[in-house]
N, C-alpha and C positions, 0 to 999 in steps of 0.2 A: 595257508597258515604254516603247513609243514614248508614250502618251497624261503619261506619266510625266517623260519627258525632255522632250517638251513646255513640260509647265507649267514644268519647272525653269527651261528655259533663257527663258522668256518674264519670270518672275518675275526672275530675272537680271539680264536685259534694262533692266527697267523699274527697278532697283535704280541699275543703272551707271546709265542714261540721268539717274536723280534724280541721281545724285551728280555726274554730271559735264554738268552741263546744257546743254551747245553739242555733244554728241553727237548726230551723225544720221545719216541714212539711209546715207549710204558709209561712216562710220566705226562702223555696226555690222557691217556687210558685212565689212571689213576685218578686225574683229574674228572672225567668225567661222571665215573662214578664215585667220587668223594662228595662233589656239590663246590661250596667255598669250603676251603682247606682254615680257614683262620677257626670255623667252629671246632677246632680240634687243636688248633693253637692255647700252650699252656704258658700262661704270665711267669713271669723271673719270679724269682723266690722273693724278691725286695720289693716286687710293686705291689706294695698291700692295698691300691687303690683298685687292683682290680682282680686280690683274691677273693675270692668267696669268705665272707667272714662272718659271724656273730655279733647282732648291735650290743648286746650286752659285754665283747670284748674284742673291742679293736682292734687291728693291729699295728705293732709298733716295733720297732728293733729292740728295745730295751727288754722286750716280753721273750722277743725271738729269744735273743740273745740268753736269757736266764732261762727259758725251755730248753735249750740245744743243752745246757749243762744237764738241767735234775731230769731231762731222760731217763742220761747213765750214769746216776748217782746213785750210789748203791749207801748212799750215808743216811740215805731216811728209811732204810729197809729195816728196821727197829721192830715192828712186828714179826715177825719170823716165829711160826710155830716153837721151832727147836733153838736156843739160845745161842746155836753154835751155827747157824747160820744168818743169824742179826749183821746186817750193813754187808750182805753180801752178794744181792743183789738190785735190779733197775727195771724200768719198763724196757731197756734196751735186751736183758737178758732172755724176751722173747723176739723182739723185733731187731731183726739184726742189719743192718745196711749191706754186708757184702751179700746175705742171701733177699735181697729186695724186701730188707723192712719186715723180714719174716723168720718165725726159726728154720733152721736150713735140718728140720728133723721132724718124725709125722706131727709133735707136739710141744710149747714150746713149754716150760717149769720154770718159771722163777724161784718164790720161796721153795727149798726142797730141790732144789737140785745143784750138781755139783758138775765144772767143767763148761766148754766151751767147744773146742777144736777152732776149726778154721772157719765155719757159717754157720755155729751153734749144734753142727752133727752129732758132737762128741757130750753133748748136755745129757748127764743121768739122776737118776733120783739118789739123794743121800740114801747110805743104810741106815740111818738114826730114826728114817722119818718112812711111813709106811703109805699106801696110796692116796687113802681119805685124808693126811696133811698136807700134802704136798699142794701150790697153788699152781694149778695146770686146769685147761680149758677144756669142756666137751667138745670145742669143734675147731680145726686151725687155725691160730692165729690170721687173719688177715695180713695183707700189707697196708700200712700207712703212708706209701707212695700217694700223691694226689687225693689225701684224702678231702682237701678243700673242697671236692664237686662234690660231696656227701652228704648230702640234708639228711640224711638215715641212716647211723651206724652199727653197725653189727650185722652177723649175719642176717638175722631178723629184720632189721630195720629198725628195731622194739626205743631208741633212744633219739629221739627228736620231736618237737612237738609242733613242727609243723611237715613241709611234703607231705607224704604217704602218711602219716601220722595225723596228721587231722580231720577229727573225726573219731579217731580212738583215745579219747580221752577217760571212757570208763573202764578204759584196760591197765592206762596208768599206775604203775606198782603192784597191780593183781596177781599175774605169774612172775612175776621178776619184781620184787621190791622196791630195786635201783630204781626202777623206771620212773618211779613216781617221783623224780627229780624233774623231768620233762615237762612238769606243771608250774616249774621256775623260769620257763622259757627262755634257757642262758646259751641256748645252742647247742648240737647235736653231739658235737664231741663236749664239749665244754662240760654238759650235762654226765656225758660219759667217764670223762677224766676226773670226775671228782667221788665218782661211784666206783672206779676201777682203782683209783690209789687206797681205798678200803680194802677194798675185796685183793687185794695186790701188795697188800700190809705196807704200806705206805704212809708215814708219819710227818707232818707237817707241824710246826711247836715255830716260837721263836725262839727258846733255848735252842731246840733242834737245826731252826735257821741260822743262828750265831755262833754254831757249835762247828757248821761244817762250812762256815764263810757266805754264808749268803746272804748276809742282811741287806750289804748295801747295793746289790743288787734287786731283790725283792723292793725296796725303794726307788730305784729309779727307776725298775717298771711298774708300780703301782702308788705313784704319791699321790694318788686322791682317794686310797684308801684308809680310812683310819686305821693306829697303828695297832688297834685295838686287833682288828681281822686283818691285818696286810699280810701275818705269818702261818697260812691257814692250808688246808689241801684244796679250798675253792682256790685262792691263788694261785697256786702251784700246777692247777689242773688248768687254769687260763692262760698259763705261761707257755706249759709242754702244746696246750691246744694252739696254741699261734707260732710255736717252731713246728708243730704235722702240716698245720695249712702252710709254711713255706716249704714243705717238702716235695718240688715238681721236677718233677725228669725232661726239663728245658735241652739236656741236651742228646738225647735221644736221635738217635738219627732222622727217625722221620718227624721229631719236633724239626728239625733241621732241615730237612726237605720242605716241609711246610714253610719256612720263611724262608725262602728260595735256594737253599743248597741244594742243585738236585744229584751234586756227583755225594749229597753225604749217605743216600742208601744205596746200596749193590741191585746189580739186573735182578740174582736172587731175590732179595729182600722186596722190590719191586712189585716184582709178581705173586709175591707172597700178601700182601697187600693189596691187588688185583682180585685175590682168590677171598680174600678175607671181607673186602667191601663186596664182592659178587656176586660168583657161586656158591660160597661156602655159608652167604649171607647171614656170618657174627655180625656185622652193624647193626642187626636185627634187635640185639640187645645190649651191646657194648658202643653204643652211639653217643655217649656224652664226653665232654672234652678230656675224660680222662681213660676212654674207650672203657667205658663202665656205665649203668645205670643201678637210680634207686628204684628198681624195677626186680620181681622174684618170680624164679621159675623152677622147676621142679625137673631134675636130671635124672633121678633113681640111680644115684650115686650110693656107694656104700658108707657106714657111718664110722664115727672115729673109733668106736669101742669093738668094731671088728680088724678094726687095722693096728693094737696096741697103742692104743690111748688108755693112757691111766686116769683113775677117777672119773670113768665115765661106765656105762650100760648102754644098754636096749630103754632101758627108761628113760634117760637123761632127755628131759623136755628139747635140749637143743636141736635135736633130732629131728625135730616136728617143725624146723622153721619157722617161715612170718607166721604158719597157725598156731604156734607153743606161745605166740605174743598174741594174737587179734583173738585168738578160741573158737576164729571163723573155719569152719572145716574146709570152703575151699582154697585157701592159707596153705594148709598143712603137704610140708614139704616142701615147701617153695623155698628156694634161700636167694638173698641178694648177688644179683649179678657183678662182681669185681672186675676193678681196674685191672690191666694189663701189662704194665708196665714192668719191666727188667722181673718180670716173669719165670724167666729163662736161667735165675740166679739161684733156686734150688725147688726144688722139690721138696715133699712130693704136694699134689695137686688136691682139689675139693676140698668139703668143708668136713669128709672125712678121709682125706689123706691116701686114698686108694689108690692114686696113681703115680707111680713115679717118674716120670718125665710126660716131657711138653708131646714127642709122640704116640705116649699112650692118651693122651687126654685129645687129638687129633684123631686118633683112632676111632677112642670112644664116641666124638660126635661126628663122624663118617659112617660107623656101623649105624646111629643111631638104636642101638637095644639098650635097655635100660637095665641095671645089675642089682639093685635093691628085689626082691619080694615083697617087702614090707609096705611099697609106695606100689599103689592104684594104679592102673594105666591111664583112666578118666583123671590124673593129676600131673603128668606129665607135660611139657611144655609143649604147644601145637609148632615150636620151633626145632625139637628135638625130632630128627627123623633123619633116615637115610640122606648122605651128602652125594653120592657118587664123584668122590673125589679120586681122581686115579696118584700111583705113585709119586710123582712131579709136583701134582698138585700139593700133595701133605706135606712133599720136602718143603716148596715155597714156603707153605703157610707156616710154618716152624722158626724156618727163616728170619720169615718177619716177626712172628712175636717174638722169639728170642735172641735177635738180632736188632732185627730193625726198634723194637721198640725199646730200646737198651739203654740205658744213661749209664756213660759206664764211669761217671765221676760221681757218686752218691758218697767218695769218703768227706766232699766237701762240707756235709751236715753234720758230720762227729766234731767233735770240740778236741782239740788239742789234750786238753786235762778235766777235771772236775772238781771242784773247789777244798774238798775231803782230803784228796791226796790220794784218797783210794784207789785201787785196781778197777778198771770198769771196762764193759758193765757188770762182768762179775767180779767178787772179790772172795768168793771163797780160794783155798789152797791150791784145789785141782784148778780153775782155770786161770791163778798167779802164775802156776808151774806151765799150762798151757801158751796161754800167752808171755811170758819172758818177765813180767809184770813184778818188781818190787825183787 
């Protein structure tokens, strides 16, 4: 049998290497322990026949298209605690594209804050507006890079009703309100984006939509809704949810390797990648096409409210991961495993911000010691443990997450303008004067 598989996999070998002649020594390697490379192949942004979607909302360019604007429309931010920051911010005012869809600071503020810089760094809380107003999160934003492979969103998981989720349906809106939208089974984000433009003071009207140009778009991507609900924040929230699922890092280098570039990743990045499907054995939990699962594990990472997160504590449920949702105690502490992708585009790390770069987070799961007190040893992930990764080794692996997994064209999902006129995605004075704006 071994003499058997042998030959096969040699004859293989020497097939690909004819076919694809700039194949070599690391990029058989590579091969070998990937498996097929296509299960890690991410669809164009435009082939909605083979994103991951919602039967309850298709996808369609007309949707894309009017998501990609009220991301960064800061013309429906009408809710605003303090009147003087009304339409002045966007969902984009946390998730920023130059810092990979995230804010490029330990926390991201929308209503309630003031400024910008260059990847959201420079974002501070107004002095009008005191901790408990300001709209800022217990735990960091996420990226919405790839979030199409995501049957379970947030860190939790707490918002989709099915994957990991089914089966908890007597949890549905118990600790989290929102959640009890998941019993609408309109899909994961879908469900999420129509609970977060609340909680995000986000105001959908058709005066609101006529006021800031968007009616006739709202109509062409929704004429089979009556006009009765065509101008709503469930709309709105189907619209942003089918511009996140075309948001895919297609050109990343090793998406590029994958459909046969092999001069598109470096010997570095290579071997970085080597170390990462390996020894370092991340595939272990970063295994879906978007090098992420809806899978949770427990690092004894420190939380956001020790790292200057405002609006948060030692209390704040988020703390307590998938168990602050399921009430299952062996839950608690676990948080969902994140995509990887242009990673590398800011800091700082975890889902409470404790580390600021890609090699302290390399460190941290080399050392294998867990830095919380608070989290059980009996909670910890049986994946988290000593790597004996020597020098070389951490540089590859570095490499390749912040390298090789890099799309370094993500300005091509911001929109030109947004329909307002407004500054975006902030529009208060500080980040007009920041960014050149008006």
């Amino acid at each position: 049998m071994r003499k058997t598989y042998l030959i096969f996999f040699t004859i293989s070998a020497f097939v690909f290497a004819c076919t694809h002649e700039s194949f070599g020594t690391l990029d058989l390697e590579m091969l070998n322990l990937i498996g097929d490379p296509k299960h890690y192949q991410l669809p164009d942004s435009d082939d909605f026949a083979n994103i991951p979607q919602s039967e309850a909302n298709p996808l369609t360019a007309s949707k894309v298209s009017l998501g990609k604007m009220l991301f960064y429309e800061p013309g429906f931010g009408v809710e605003a605690t303090h009147p003087e920051n009304r339409r002045t911010f966007s969902c984009g005012s946390c998730h920023i594209p130059s810092a990979g869809f995230r804010p490029g600071r330990i926390q991201g503020i929308a209503d309630g804050g003031l400024g910008i810089g260059v990847n959201g760094e420079a974002r501070m809380m107004s002095n009008v507006y005191v901790p408990s107003e300001i709209d800022a999160q217990g735990a960091r934003p996420l990226s919405v890079l790839n979030v199409a492979f995501v049957t379970n969103t947030m860190w939790n998981g707490s918002f989709g009703s099915e994957g990991v989720n089914a089966g908890t349906e007597a949890r549905w809106g118990v600790a989290d309100p929102g959640t009890a939208i998941n019993h609408e089974r309109l899909g994961a984000l879908e469900g999420q984006n129509i609970e977060g433009l609340k909680v995000h003071r986000l105001l959908y009207t058709k005066e609101l939509v006529e006021a800031n140009g968007y009616k006739q778009f709202f109509d062409e991507a929704f004429p089979d809704v009556p006009t009765a609900e065509r101008y709503t924040r469930k709309t709105a929230s189907f619209a942003i949810s089918a511009y996140l699922r075309s948001l895919l890092t297609t050109e990343a280098p090793f998406q590029r390797w994958i459909k046969g570039d092999r001069a598109a990743m470096t010997e570095e990045q290579k071997r970085g990648a080597i170390v990462f499907f390996g020894k370092a054995g991340c595939v272990r939990c970063h295994n879906e096409p978007n090098l992420g699962s809806v899978t949770f594990q427990a690092l004894g990472v420190e939380d956001l409210f020790e790292n200057g997160g405002l609006k948060t504590s030692q209390a704040d449920l988020r703390n307590l991961g998938r168990g602050g949702f399921t009430g299952n105690p062996d839950d608690l502490y676990k948080f969902r495993v994140p995509q990887l992708y242009n990673l590398g585009d800011s800091g700082p790390y975890f889902h409470g911000s404790s580390k600021q770069t890609l090699e302290e987070v390399i460190e941290y799961f080399n050392n294998g010691v867990h830095e919380n007190p608070r989290v059980p040893a009996s909670q910890i992930s049986p994946f988290f443990h000593p790597l004996g990764l020597n020098e070389e080794e951490k540089k590859d692996l570095v490499a390749f997450i912040r390298d090789g997994l890099r799309d370094p064209n993500l300005q091509r999902y911001v929109p030109e303008q947004v329909m307002s006129g407004l500054c975006f995605p902030n529009n208060d004075a500080v980040s007009q004067a920041q960014m050149g704006c008006n």
